[in-house]
PALUMLUM-462792 format. One line per field, with one value per atom (N, C-alpha, C, O): residue number from 1; atom name; x, y, z. Coordinates in Angstrom, 3 decimals, always signed. Atoms other than C-alpha are relative to their C-alpha. Last residue first. Layout:
N
num: c(NUM,...)
atome: c(CA,...)
c1: c(X,...)
c2: c(Y,...)
c3: c(Z,...)
END
This chain:
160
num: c(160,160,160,160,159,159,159,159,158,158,158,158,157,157,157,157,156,156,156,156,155,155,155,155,154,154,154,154,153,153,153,153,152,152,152,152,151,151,151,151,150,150,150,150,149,149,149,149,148,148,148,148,147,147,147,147,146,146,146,146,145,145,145,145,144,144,144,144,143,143,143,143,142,142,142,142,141,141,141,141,140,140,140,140,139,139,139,139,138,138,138,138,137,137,137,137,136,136,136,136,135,135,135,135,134,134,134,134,133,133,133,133,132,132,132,132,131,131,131,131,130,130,130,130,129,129,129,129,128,128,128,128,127,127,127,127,126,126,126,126,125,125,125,125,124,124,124,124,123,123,123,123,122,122,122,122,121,121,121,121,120,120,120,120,119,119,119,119,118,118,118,118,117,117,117,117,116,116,116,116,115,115,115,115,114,114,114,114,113,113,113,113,112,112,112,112,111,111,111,111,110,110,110,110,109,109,109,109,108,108,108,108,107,107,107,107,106,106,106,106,105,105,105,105,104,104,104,104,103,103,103,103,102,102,102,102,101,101,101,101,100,100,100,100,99,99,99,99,98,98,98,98,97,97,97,97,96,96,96,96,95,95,95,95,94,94,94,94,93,93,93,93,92,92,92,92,91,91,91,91,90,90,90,90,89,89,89,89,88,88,88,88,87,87,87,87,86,86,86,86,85,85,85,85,84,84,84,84,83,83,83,83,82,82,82,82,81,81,81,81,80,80,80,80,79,79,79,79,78,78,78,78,77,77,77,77,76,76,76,76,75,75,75,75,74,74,74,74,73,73,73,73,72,72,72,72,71,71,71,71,70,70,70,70,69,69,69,69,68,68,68,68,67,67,67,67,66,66,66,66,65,65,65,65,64,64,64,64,63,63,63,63,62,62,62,62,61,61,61,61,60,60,60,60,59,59,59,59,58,58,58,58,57,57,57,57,56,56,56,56,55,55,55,55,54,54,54,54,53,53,53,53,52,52,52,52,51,51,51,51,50,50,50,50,49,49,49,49,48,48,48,48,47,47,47,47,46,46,46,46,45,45,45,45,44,44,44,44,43,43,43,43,42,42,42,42,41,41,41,41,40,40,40,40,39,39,39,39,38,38,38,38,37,37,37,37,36,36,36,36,35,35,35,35,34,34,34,34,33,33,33,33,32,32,32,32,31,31,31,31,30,30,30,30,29,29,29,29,28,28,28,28,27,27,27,27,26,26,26,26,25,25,25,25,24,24,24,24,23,23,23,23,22,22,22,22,21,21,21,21,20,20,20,20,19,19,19,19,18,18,18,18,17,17,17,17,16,16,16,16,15,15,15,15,14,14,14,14,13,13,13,13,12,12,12,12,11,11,11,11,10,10,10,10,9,9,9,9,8,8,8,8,7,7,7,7,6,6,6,6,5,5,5,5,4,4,4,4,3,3,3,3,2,2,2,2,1,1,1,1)
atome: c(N,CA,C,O,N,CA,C,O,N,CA,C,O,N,CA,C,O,N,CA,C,O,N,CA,C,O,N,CA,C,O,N,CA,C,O,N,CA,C,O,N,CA,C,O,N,CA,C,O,N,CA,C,O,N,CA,C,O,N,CA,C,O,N,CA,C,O,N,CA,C,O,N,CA,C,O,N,CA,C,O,N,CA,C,O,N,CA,C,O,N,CA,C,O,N,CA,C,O,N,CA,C,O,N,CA,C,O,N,CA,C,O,N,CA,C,O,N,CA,C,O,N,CA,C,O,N,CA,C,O,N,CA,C,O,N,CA,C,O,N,CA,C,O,N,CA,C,O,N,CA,C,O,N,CA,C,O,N,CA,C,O,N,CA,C,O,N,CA,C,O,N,CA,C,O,N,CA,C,O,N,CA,C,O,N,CA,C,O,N,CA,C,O,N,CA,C,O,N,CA,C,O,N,CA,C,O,N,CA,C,O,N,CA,C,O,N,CA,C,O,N,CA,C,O,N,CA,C,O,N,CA,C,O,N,CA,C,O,N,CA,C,O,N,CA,C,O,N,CA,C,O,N,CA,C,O,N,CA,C,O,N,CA,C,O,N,CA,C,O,N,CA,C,O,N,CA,C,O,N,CA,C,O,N,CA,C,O,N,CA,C,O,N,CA,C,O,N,CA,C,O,N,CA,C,O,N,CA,C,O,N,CA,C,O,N,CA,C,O,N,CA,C,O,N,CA,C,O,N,CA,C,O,N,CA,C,O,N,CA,C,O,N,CA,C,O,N,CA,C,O,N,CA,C,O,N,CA,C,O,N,CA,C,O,N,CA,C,O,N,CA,C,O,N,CA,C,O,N,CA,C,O,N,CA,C,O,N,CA,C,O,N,CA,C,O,N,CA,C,O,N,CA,C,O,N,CA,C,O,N,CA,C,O,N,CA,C,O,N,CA,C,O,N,CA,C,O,N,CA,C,O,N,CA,C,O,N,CA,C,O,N,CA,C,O,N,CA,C,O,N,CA,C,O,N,CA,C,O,N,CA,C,O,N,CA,C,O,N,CA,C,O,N,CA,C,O,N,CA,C,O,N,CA,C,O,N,CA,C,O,N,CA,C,O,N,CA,C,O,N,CA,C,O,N,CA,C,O,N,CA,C,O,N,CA,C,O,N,CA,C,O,N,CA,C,O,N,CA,C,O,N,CA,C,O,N,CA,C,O,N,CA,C,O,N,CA,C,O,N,CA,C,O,N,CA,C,O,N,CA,C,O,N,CA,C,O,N,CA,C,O,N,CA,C,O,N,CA,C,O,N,CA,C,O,N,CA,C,O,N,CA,C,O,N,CA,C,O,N,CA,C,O,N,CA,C,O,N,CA,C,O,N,CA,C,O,N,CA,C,O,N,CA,C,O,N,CA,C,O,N,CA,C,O,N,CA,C,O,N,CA,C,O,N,CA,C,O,N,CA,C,O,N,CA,C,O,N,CA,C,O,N,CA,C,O,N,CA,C,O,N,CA,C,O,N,CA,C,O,N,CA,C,O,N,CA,C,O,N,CA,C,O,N,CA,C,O,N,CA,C,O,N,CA,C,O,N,CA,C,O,N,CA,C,O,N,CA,C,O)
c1: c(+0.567,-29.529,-1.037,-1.580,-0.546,-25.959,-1.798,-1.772,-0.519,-27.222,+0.697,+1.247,-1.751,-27.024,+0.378,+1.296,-1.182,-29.714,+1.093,+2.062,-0.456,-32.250,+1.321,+2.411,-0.895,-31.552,-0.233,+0.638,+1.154,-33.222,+1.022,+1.850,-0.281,-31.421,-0.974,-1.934,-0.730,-32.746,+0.689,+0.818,+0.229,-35.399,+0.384,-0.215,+1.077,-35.088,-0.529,-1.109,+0.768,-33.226,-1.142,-2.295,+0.943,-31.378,-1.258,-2.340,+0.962,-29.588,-1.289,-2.228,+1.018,-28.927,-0.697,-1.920,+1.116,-27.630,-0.811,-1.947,+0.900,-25.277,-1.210,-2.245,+1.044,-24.372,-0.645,-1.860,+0.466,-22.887,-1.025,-2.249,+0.867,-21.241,-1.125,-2.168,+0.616,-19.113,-1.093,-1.999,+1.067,-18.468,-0.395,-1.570,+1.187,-17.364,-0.793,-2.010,-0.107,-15.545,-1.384,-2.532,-0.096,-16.496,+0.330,+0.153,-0.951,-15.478,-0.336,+0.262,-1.015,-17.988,+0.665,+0.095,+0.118,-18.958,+0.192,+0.631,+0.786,-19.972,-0.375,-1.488,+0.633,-17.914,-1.408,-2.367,-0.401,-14.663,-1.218,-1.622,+1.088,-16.201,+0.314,-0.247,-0.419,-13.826,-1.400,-2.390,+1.219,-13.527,+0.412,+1.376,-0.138,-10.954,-0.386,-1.002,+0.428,-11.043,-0.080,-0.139,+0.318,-9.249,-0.648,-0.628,+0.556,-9.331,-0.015,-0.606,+0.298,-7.545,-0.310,+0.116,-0.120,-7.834,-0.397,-1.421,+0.340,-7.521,+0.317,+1.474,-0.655,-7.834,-0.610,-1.840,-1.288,-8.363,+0.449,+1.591,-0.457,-11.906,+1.439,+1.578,+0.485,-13.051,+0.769,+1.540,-0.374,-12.341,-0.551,-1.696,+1.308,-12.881,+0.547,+1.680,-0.584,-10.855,-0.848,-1.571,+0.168,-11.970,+1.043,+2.085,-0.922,-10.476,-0.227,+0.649,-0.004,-12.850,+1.458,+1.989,+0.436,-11.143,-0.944,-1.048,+0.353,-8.359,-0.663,-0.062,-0.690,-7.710,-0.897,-2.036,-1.168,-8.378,+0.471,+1.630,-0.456,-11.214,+1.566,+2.609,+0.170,-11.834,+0.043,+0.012,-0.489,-10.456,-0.184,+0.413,-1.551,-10.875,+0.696,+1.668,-0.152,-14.738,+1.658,+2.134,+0.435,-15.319,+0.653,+1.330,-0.021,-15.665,+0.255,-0.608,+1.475,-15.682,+0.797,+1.921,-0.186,-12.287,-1.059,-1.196,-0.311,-12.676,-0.736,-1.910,+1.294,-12.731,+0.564,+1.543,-0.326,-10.274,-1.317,-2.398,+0.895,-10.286,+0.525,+1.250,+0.164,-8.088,-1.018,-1.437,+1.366,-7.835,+0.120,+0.502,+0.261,-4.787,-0.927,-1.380,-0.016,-5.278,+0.059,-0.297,+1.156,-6.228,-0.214,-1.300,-0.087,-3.624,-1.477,-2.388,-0.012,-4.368,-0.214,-0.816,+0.024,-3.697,+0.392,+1.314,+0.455,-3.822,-0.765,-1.987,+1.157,-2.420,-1.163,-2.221,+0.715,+0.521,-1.590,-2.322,-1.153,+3.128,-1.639,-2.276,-1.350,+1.278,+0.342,+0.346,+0.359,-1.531,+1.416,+2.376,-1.125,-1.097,-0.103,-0.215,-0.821,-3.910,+0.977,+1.227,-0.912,-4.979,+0.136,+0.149,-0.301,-8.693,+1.585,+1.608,-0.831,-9.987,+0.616,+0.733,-0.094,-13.475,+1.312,+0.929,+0.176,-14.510,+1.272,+2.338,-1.280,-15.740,+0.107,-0.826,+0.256,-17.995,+1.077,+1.887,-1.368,-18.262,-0.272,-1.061,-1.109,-21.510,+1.203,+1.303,-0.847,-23.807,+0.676,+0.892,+0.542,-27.037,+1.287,+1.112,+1.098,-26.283,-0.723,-1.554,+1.766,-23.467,-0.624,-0.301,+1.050,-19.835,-1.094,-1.281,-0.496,-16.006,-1.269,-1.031,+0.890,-16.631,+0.305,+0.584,+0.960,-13.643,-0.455,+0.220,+0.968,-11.031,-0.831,-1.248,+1.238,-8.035,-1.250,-1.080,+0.672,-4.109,-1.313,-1.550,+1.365,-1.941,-0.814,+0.007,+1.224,+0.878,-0.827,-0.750,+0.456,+3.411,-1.054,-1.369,+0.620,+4.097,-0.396,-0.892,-0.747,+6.282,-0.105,+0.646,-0.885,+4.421,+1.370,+2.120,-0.956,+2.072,+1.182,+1.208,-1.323,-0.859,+0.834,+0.537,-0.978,-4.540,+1.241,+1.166,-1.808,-6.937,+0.556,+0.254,-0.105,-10.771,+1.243,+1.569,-1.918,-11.553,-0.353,-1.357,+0.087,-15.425,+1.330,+2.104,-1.620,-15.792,-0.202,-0.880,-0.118,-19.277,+1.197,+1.439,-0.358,-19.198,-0.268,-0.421,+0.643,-21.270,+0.210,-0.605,+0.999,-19.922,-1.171,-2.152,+0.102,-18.012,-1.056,-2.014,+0.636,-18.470,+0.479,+0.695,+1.805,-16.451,-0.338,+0.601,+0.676,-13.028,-1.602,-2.467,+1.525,-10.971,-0.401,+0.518,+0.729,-7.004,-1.553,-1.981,+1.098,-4.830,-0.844,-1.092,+0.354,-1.086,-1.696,-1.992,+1.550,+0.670,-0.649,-0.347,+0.174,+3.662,-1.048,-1.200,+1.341,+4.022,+0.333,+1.129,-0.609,+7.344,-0.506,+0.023,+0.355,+5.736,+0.691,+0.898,+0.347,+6.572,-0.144,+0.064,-1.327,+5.638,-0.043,-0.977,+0.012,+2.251,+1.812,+2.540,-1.719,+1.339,+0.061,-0.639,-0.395,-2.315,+1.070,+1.257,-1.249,-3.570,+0.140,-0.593,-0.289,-7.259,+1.926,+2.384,-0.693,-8.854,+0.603,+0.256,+0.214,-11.577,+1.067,+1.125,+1.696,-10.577,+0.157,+1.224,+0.146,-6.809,-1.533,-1.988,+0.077,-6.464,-0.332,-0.884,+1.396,-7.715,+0.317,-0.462,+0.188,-4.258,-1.124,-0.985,+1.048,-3.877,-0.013,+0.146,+0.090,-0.969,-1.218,-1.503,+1.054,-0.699,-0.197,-0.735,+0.791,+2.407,-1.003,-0.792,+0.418,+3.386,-0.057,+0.016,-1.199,+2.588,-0.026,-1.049,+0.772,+0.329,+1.078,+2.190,+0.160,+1.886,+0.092,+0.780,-0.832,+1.336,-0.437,-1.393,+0.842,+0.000,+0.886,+1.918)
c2: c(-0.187,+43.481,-1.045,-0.679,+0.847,+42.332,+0.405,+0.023,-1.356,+44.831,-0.757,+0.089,-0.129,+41.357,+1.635,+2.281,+0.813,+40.156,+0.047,-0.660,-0.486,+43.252,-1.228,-0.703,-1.113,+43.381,-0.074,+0.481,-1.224,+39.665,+1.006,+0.740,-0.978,+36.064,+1.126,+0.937,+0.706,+32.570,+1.518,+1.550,-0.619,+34.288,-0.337,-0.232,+1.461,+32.011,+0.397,-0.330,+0.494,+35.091,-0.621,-0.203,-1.514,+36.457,-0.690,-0.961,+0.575,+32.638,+1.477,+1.510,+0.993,+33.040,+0.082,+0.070,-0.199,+36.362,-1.198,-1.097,-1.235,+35.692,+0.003,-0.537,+1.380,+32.055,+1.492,+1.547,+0.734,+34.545,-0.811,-0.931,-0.761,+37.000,-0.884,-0.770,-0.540,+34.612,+0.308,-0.087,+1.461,+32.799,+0.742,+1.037,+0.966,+36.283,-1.043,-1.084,+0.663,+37.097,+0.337,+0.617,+2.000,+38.911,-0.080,+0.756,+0.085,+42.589,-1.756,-2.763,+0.804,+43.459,-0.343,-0.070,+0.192,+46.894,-1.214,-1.482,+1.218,+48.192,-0.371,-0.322,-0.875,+51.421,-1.174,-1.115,-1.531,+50.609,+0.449,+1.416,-0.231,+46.936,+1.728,+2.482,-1.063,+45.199,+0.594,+0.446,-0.602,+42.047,+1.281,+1.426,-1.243,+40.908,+0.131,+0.216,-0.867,+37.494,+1.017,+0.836,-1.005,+34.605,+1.217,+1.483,-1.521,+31.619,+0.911,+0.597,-0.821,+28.386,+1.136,+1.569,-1.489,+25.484,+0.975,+0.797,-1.152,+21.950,+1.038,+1.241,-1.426,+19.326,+0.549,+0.594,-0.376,+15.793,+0.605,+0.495,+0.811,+16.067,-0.100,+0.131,-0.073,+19.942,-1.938,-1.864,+1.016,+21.056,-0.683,-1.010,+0.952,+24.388,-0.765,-0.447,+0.777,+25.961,-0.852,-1.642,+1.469,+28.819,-0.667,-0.231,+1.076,+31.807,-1.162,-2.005,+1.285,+34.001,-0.299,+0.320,+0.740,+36.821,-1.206,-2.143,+1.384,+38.299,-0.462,-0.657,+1.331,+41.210,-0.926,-0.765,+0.251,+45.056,-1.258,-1.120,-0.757,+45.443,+0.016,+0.196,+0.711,+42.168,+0.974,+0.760,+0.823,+42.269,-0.330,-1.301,-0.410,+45.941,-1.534,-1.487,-0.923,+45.871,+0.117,+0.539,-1.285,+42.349,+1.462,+1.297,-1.323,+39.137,+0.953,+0.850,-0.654,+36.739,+1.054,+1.548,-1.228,+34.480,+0.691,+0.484,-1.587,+31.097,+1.195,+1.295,-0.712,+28.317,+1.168,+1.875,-1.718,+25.631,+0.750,+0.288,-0.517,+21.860,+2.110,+2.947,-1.760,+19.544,+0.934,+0.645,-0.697,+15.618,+1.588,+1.795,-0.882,+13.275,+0.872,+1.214,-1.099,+9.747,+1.525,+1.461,-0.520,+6.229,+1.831,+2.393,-0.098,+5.373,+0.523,+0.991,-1.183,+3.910,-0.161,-1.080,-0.440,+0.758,+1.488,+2.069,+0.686,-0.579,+0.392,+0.291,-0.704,+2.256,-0.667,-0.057,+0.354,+0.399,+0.684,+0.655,-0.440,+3.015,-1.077,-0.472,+0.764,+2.700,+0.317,+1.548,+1.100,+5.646,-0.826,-0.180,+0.452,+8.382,-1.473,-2.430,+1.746,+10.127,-0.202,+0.367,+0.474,+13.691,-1.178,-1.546,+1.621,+14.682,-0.050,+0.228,+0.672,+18.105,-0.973,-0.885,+0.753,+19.610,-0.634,-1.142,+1.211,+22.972,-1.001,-0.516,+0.674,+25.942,-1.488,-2.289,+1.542,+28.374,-0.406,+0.368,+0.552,+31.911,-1.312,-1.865,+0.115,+33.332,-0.829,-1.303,-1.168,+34.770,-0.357,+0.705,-0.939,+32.842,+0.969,+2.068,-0.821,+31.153,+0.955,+1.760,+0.621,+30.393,+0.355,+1.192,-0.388,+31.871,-0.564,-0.736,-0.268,+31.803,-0.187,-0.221,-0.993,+29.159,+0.249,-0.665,+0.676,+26.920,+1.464,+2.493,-1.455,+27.021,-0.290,-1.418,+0.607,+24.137,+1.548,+2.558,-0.996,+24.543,+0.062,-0.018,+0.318,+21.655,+1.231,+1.925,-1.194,+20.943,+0.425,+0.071,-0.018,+18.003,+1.515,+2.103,-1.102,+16.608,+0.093,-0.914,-1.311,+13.663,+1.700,+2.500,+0.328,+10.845,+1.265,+1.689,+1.075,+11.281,+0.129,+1.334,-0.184,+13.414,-1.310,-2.292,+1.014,+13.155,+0.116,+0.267,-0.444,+15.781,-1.062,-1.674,-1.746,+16.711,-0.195,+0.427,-0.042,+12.716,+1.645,+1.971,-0.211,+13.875,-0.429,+0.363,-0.133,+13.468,-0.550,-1.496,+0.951,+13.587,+0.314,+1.521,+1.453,+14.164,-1.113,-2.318,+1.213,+17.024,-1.223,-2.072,+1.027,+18.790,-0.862,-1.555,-0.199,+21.226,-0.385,-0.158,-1.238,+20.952,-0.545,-1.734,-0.082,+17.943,+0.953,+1.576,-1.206,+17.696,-0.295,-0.780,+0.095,+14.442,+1.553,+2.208,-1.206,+14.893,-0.038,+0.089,-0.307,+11.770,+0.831,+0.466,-0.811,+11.465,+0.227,+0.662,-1.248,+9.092,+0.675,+0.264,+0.194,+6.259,+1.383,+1.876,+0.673,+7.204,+0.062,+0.891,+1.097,+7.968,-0.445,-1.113,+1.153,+9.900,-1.121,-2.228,+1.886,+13.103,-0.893,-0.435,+0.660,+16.210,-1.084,-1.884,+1.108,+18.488,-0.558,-0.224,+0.520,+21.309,-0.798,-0.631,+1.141,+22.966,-0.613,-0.690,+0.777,+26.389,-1.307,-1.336,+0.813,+26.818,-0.698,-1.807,+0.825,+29.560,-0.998,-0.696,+0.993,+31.738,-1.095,-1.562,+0.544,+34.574,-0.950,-1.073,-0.652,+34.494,-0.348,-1.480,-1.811,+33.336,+0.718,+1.794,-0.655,+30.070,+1.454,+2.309,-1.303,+27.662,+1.080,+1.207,-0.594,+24.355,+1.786,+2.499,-0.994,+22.151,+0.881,+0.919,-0.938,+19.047,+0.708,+0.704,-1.303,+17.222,-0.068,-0.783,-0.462,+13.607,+1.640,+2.101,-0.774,+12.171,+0.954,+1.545,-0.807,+8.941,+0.948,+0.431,-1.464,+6.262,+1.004,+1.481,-1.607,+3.882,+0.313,+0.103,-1.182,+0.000,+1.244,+1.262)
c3: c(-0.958,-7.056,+0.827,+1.870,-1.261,-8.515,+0.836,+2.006,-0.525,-11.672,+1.542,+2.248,+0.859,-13.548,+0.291,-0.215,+0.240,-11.657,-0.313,-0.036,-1.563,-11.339,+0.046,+0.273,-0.374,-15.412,+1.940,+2.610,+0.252,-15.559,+0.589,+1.460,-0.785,-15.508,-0.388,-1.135,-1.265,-16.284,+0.615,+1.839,-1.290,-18.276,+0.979,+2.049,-0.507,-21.561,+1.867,+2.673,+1.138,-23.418,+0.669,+0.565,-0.252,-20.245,-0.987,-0.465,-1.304,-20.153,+0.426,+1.222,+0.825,-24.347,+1.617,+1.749,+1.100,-23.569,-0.244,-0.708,-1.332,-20.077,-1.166,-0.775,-1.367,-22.118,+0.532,+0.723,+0.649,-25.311,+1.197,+1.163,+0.031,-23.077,-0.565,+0.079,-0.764,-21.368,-0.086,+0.648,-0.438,-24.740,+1.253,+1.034,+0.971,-26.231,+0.411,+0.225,+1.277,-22.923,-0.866,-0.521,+0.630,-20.365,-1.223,-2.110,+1.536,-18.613,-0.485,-0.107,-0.017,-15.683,-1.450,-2.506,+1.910,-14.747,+0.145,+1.263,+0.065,-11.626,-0.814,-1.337,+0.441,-12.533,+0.072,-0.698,-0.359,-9.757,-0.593,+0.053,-0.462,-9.195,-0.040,+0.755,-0.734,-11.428,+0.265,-0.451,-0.457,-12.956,+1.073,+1.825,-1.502,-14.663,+0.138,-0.924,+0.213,-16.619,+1.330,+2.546,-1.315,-16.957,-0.788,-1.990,+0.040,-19.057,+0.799,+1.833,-1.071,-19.319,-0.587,-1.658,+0.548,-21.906,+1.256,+1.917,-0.541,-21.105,+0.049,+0.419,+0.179,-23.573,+0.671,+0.663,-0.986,-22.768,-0.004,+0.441,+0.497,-23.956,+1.505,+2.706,+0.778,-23.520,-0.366,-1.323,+0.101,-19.840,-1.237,-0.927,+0.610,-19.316,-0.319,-0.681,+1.233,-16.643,-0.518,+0.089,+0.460,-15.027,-0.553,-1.041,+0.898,-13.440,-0.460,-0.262,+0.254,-11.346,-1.589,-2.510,-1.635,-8.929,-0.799,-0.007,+0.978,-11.495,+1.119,+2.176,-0.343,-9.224,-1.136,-1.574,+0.908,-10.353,+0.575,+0.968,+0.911,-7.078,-1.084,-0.456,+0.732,-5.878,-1.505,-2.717,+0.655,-2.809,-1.383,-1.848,-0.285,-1.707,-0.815,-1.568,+1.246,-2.691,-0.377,-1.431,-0.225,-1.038,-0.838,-1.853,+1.504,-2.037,+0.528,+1.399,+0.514,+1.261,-1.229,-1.308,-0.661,+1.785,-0.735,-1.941,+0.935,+0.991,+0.325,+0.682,-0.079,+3.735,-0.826,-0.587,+0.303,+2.819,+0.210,-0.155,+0.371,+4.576,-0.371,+0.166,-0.391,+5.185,-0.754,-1.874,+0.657,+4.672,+0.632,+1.784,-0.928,+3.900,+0.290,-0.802,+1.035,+2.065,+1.847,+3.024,-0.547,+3.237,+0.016,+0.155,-1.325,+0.905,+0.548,-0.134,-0.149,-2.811,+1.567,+2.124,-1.159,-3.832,-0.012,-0.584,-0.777,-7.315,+1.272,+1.381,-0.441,-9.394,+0.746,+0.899,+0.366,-10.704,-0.147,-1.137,+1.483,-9.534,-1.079,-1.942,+0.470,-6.055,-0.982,-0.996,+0.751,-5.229,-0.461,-0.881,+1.003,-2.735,-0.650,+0.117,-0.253,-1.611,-0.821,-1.883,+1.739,-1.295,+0.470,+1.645,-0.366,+0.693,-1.168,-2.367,+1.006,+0.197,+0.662,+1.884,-0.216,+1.711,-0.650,-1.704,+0.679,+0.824,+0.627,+1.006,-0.277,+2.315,-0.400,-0.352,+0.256,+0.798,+1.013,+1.523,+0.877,+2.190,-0.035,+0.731,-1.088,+2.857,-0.596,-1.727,+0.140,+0.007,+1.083,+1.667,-0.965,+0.708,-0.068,+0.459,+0.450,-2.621,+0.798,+0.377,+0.236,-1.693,-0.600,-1.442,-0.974,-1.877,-0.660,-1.864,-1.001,-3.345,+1.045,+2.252,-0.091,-6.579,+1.687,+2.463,-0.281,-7.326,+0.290,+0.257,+0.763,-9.382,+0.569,+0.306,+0.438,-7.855,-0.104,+0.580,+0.064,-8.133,-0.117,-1.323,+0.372,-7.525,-0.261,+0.340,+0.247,-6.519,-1.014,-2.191,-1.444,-5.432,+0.126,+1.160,+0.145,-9.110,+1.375,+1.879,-0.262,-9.471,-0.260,-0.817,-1.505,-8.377,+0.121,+1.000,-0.156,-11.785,+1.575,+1.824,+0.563,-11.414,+0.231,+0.911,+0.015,-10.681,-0.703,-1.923,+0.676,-10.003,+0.138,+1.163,+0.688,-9.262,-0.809,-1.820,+0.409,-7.851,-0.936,-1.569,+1.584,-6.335,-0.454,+0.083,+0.450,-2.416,-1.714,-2.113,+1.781,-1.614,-0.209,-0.210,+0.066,+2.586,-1.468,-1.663,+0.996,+2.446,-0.158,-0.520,-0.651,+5.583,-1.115,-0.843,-1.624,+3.401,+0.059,-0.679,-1.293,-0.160,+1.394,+1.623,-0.496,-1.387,+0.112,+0.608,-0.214,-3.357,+0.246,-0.484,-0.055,-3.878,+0.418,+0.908,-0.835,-5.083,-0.613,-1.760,+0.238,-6.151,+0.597,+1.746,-0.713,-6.469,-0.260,-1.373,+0.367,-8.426,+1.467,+2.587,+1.812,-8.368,-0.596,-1.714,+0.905,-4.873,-1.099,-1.542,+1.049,-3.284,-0.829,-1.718,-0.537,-0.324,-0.803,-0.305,+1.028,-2.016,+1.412,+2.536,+0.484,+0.015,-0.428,-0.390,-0.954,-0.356,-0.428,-1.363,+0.141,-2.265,+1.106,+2.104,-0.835,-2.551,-0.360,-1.574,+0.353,-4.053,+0.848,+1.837,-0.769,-4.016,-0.027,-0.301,+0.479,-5.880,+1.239,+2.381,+0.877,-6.125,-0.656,-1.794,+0.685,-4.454,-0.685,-1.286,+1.320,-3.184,-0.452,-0.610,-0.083,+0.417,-1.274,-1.046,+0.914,-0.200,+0.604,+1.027,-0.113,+0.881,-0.711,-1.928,+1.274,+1.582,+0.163,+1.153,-0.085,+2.414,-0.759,-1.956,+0.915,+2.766,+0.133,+1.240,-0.369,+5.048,-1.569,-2.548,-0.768,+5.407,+0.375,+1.514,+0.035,+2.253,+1.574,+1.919,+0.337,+2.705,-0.150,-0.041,-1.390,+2.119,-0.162,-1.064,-0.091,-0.644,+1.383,+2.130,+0.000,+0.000,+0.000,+0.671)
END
């Protein structure tokens, strides 16, 4: 059986993101689960080969009631075969609320779309100096088709 690595590290100081780094163990691979907080669904998000110890994960900062998320991460270490996997390490990130100071001129979402086994990154700035926001073409494209079918409405996309 692998062992586990003995540190993980997490970090959600930056909106909408999740850095994480850990030390080798020797493993053949590395595997990273992600839940909500107190959900207890662990999802696989990431898998690398035995010589990668970080990680970077995009995740949304707040609810739907508008309080901060916090999320659930688990790593394990898997043999060279991929047989056995450790009972794994677990910590948790609580992301830091939006606010006008954090989110003013910062990159605060960052997807990654996942298209096959191709992954393509995107950022975008957002800024609250004219309560504007800057999107993409495809951005803009989903905000119009979801206005279209009345998934959003101008009190929605004024934040009200």
């Amino acid at each position: 059986m692998a062992s586990d690595p003995s540190t993980f590290n997490l970090s959600s100081s930056t909106p909408s993101k999740v850095v994480m780094s850990w030390t080798s163990s020797g493993a053949g691979m590395y595997r990273i689960y992600r839940s909500v907080h107190d959900e207890n669904t662990y999802r696989k998000i990431f898998e690398c080969s035995g010589s990668v110890f970080a990680y970077t994960d995009y995740v949304s900062n707040y609810g739907n009631d508008a309080s901060a998320l916090e999320y659930d991460y688990r790593l394990t270490a898997v043999d060279a075969d991929g047989t056995n996997e450790s009972t794994g390490l677990d910590d948790t990130a609580t992301m830091p609320e939006l606010t006008s100071s954090n989110v003013q001129s910062v990159s605060v979402l960052a997807s990654k779309l996942k298209n096959g086994s191709t992954t393509t990154s995107y950022s975008n700035t957002y800024s609250n100096d004219s309560a504007s926001i800057a999107l993409s073409n495809a951005h803009r494209y989903i905000w119009e088709q979801r206005q279209a079918i009345g998934i959003y409405d101008d009190r929605t996309k004024q934040g009200a």
